[in-house]
N, C-alpha and C positions, 0 to 999 in steps of 0.2 A: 683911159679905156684900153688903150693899149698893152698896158702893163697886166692887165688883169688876166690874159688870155694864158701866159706860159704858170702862172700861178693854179687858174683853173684845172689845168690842162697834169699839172702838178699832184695836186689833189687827189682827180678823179683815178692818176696813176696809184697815189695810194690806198685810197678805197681797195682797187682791183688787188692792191697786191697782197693788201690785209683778206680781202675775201678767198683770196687763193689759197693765203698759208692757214686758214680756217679749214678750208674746205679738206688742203692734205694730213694735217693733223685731224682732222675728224674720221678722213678715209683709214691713216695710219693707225687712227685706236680700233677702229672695227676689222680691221684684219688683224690688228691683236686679240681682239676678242673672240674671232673666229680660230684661230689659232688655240686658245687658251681652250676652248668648250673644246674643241678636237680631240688634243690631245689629255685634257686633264679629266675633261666631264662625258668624250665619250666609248675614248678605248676601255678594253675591260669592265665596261659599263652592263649589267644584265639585270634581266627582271624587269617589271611594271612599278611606273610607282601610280600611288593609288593616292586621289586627293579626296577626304571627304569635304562636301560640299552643305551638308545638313546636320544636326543634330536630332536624335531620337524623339526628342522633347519638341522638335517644330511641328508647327501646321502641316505646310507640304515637303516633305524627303523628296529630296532629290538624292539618284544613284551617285553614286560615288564615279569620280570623273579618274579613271585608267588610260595613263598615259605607256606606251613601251617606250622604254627610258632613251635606248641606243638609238632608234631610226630619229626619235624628237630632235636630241641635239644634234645626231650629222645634217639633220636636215636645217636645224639652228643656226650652225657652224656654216651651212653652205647661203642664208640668206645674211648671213652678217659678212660674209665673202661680196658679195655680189654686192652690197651696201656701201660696203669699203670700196669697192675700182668703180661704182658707179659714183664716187665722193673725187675719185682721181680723175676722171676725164671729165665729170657734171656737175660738179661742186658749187654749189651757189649761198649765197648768203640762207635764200628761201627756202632750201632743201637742207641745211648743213644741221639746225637744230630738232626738225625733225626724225634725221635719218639716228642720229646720235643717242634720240628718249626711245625712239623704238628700239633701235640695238640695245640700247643698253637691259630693257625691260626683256626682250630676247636673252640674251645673257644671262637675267636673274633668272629667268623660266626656265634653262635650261642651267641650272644652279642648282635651280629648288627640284627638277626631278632627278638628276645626277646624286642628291641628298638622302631621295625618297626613294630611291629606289630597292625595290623589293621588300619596302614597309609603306605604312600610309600615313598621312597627315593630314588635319584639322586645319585645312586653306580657311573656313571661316573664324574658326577660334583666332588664327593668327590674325586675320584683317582687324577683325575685332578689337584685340591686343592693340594694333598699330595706332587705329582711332585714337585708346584711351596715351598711348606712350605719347603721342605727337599733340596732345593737347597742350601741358606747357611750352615745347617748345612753338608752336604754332601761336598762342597767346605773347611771348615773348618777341618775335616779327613782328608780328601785328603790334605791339608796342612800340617797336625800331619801326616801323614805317612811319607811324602815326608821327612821330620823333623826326625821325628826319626827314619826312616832305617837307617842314617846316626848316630844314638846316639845322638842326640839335642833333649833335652826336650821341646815343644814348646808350654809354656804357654801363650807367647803373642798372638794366632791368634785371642781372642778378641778381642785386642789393633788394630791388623792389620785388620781385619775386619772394626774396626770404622772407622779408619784412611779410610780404600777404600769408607766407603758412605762417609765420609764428603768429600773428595776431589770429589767423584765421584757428591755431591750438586752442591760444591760449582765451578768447573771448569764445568761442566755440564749445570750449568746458566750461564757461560760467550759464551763458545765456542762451547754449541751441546753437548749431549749425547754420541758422540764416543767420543769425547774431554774427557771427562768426563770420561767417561770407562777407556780411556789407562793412563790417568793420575794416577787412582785409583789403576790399577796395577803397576805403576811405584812406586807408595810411599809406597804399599804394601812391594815392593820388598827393598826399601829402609831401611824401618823397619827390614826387615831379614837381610839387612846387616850389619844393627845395632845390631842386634841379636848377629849374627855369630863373628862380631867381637868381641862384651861382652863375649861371652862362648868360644867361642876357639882359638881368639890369646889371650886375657885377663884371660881366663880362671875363670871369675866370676861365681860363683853357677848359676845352669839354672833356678831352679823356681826365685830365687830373680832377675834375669835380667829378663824373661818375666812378674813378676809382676810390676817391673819398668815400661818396656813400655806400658803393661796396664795401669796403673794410668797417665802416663805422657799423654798418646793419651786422655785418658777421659777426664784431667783437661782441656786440651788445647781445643778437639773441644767444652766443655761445656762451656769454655768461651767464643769464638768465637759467637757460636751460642746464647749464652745471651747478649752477649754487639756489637756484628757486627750484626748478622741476624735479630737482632729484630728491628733496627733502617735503614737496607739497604736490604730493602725485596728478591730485585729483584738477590742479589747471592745467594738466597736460592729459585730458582725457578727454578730446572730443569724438561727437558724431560724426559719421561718417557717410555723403550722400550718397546712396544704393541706387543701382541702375534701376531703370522701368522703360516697361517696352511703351512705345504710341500702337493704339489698335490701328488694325490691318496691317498701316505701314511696318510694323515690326514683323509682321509676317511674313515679308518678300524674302526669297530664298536669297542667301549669302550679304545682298543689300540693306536688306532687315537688322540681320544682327551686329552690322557694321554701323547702319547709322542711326537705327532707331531701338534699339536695346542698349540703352547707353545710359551714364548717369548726367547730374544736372552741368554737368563741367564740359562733357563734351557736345552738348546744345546750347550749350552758352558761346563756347569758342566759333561754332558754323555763325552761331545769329551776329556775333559780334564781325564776323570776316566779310560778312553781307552788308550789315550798317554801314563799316570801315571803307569800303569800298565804293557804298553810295554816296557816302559823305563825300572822299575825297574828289569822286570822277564826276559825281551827276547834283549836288548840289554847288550855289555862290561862296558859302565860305568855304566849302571842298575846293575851288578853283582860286582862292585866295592866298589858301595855306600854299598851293602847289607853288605859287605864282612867289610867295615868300622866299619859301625853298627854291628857288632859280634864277630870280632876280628882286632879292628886297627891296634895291635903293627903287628901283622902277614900280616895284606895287606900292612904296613909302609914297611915288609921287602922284600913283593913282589915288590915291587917297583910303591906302590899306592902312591900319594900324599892326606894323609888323610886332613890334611889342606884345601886344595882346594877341595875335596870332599862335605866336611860338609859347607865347603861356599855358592858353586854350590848349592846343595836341601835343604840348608835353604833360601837362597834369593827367587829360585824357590816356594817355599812354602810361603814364602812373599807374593809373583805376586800372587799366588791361590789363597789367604786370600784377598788381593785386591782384585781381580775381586769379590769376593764372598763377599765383604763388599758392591760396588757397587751398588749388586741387593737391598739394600733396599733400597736405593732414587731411581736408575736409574731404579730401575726394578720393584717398587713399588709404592709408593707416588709422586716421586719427590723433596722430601725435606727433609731437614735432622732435626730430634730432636735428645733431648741429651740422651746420651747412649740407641742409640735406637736397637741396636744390644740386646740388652737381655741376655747377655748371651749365645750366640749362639757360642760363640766359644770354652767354655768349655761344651756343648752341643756335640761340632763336636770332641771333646776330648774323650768323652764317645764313640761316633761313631765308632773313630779310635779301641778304645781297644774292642771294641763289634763285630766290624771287625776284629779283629786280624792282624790290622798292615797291611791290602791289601786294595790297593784303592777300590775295587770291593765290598769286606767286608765293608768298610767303606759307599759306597754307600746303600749298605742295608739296614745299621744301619738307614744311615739316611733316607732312606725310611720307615723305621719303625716309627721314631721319629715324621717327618713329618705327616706319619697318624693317629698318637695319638692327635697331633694338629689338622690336618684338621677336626676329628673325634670328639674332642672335642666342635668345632665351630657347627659343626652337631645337637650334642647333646641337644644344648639350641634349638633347634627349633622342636625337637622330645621329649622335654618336660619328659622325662625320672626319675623316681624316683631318681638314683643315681645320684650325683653331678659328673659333670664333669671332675670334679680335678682328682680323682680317678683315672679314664682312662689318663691323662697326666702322672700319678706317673709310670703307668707298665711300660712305657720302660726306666726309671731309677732303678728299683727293679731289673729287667731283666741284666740289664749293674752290678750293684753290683754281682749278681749270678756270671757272669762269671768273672770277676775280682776276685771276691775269690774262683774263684775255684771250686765250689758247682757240678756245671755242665760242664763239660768240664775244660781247664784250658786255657789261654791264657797269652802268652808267650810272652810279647816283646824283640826286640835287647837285644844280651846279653851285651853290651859294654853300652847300656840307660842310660843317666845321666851322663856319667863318663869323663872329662876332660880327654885330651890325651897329655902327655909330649912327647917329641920327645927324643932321647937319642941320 
């Protein structure tokens, strides 16, 4: 007992000192950012920028929301001030990640009217945007969580993403669109089987099995689609799901068109982050999986079958990565080119960890993600000095912060990575 005290005593000195250097790196970035809006977004800043809020074609118009561009951001510029030295003398673990999502959302708002100024913008067309852009990656998280609450690395959901547009093309031009959809989740789910069985009855390293099925899905649909699609048009010609509004609720000014004018991909992804989330926090086998993912050998001797756990939400996170591969032919173009996914599914990777491992977190992420794209596409037609790219980097700069730690810490499974012997 003795011993334990300078130990404790130890500890709790790290804690304070980890929260300290949180709190002044979190002060340090907002007085950057008050800095940056100062001088970049509000000298020689003039005019109103003008946000429209409504479309002609809606229920209720609402006026267009007039912002005067200059007084916004010095006034921006002075509460991201005041954020930052109340981070240096007040700093706490409690206050650090709030003070840092507000500034930061401060900062974009006084972005986007330094952008606008002296023209107007379509705030709801762009939300709008964001919804449909951050569906795969948000479906892709939510695969990575599902994946690794249970300790599965799950580097393929690229791979299974591609796999769900191409089948979701090419079954899609034979048999209809739903054809196409549930197919796309089936081979989704296929690939996780394939997964599951490579990492945990095989026990093969997890990044080198989802780089496998990565490479294997790109080689195969980039052949396909060179030497089949290009000579047999009509299997690369699917439907395409068209948005439809829900009455009323599609009516709500700006809310409306964001979440209930939508097509069947992005009411799928909401319904699925809700399921995902009661599954794993508010049902038995939700607290089983967790309990895998943090201490297997211990829920092995409660009498979990960890085996069939990690099977169960990796195949399930398969199906997610299907349906979420889908949306690009089925829920976009109609047709599939090669590796058209983008990298979205190490995309929805960064989501996962920026989330911290909660389907909910993960949706954020990837609404975050999303509005750096849709915000980007903006950007080219708001003619803006700064290049676009720019604005695509922040929510990767952002995702590195909290992976190392900077700002907050985030913490995945503790069992993550680690093959599970049975004894």
């Amino acid at each position: 007992m003795t011993m334990a005290a300078p130990h404790s005593t130890s500890s709790a000195r790290d804690i304070d000192t980890r929260k300290n250097r949180q709190a002044w790196i979190s002060g340090a970035t907002l007085i950057a950012l008050s800095i940056l809006v100062t001088t970049v977004f509000s000298f020689e800043t003039t005019g109103n920028a003008v946000f429209r809020l409504s479309r002609p074609s809606d229920t209720w118009v609402l006026p267009d929301l007039v912002v005067a561009a200059a007084p916004f951001n010095y006034l921006a510029a002075a509460v991201l001030a005041f954020l930052g030295v109340r981070q240096f003398f007040r700093g706490g673990a409690r206050w650090t990640a709030l003070s840092i999502g507000f500034g930061l959302v401060l900062a974009v708002a006084a972005f986007l009217v330094w952008a606008t100024a002296g023209k107007s913008f379509s705030l709801t067309g762009m939300l709008q945007a964001t919804m449909v852009r951050a569906v795969p990656i948000a479906l892709g998280g939510l695969a990575g969580v599902l994946s690794e609450r249970v300790a599965v690395v799950n580097i393929a959901i690229e791979g299974m993403l591609l796999a769900g547009a191409f089948t979701g093309a090419l079954v899609g031009s034979l048999i209809g669109g739903f054809g196409g959809l549930i197919s796309a989740v089936i081979v989704g789910g296929l690939f996780g089987l394939i997964l599951a069985a490579l990492v945990v009855t095989y026990r093969m390293d997890q990044i080198i099995a989802g780089v496998v099925i990565n490479l294997f899905v790109l080689g195969l649909t980039s052949y396909v689609s060179s030497q089949v699609f290009q000579e047999y048009r009509f299997l690369n010609d699917a439907p395409v799901f068209r948005a439809f509004k829900i009455p009323l609720l599609g009516d709500i000014p700006v809310i409306g068109p964001m979440l209930f004018q939508q097509n069947l991909f992005v009411y799928g992804a909401l319904v699925m982050v809700a399921l995902a989330t009661y599954y794993l926090f508010y049902t038995r086998h939700g607290l089983q999986a967790r309990a895998v993912g943090e201490h297997p050998r211990a829920a092995d001797t409660l009498g979990i079958n960890v085996y069939r756990t990690r099977y169960v939400n990796v195949v399930m996170a398969g199906m997610v990565a299907g349906f979420g591969g889908a949306w690009f032919t089925l829920g976009s173009v109609g047709r599939f080119d090669e590796n058209m996914t983008g990298g979205r599914g190490f995309i929805g990777l960064a989501a996962m960890i920026f989330g911290r491992w909660h389907p909910v977190g993960a949706l954020m992420a990837a609404l975050i993600f999303g509005f750096a794209d849709s915000l980007q596409q903006k950007l080219a037609l708001l003619q803006t000095p700064i290049p676009s790219e720019f604005l695509a980097m922040a929510p990767y700069i952002a995702t590195i912060i909290v992976v190392a730690g900077l700002i907050g810490r985030a913490r995945p499974p503790a069992a993550d990575g680690k093959p599970y012997i049975k004894e």
